[in-house]
C-alpha positions in Angstrom: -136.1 62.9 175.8 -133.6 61.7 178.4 -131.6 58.9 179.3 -133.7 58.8 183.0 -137.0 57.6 180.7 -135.0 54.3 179.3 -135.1 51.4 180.9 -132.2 50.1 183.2 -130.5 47.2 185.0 -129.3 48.3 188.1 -126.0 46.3 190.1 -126.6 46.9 193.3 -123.9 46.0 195.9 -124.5 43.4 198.9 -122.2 46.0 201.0 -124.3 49.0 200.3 -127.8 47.3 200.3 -129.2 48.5 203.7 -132.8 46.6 203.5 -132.3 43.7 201.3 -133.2 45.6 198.0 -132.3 48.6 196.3 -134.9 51.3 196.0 -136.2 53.0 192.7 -136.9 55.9 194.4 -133.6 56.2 194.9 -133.2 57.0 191.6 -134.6 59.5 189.2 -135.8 57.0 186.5 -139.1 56.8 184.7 -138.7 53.9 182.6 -138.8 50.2 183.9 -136.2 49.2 186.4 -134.5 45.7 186.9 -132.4 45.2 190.0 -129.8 42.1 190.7 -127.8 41.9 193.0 -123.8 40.5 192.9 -122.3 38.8 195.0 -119.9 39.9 197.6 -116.4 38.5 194.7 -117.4 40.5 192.3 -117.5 43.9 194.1 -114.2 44.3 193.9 -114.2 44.2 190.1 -114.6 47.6 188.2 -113.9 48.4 184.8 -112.1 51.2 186.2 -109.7 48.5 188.0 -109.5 46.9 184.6 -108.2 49.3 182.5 -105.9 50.6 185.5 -104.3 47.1 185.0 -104.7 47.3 181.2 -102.8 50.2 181.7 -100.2 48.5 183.7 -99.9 45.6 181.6 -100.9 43.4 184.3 -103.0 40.5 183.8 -106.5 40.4 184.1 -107.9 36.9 183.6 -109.5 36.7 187.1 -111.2 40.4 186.4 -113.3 39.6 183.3 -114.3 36.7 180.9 -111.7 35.4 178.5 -113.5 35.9 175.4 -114.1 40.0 176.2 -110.3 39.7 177.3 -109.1 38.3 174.0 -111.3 40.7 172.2 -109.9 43.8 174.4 -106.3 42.4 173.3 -107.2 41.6 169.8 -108.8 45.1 169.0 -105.9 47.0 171.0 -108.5 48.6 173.2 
């Protein structure tokens, strides 16, 4: 009946990890929870950042995989 009852992967941030490990109870979901943790690099990358630079028409290879950046160029997305 709501998207709280599916089950999620949660990203948490090394920056905003105050304990070692993210909490469930710090979030209202039911279903089964999975947390991993990235590493400090990848922080920085958002896909708001990447389709800002999409946007810009700036490159993007050291944002994201180069097969999902082929297929974002090759569907014109």
């Amino acid at each position: 009946d709501s998207i709280h009852s599916f089950n999620h992967i949660i990203f948490a941030r090394e920056s905003r990890k105050k304990d070692g490990s993210a909490r469930k109870e710090a979030y209202p979901i039911t279903g089964d929870v999975i947390e991993l943790t990235l590493k400090k690099y990848y922080e920085d990358i958002s896909s708001t950042r990447i389709r800002e630079n999409i946007d810009l028409r700036r490159d993007i290879s050291n944002l994201i995989d180069p097969v999902a950046q082929n297929f974002i160029y090759d569907n014109d997305l």
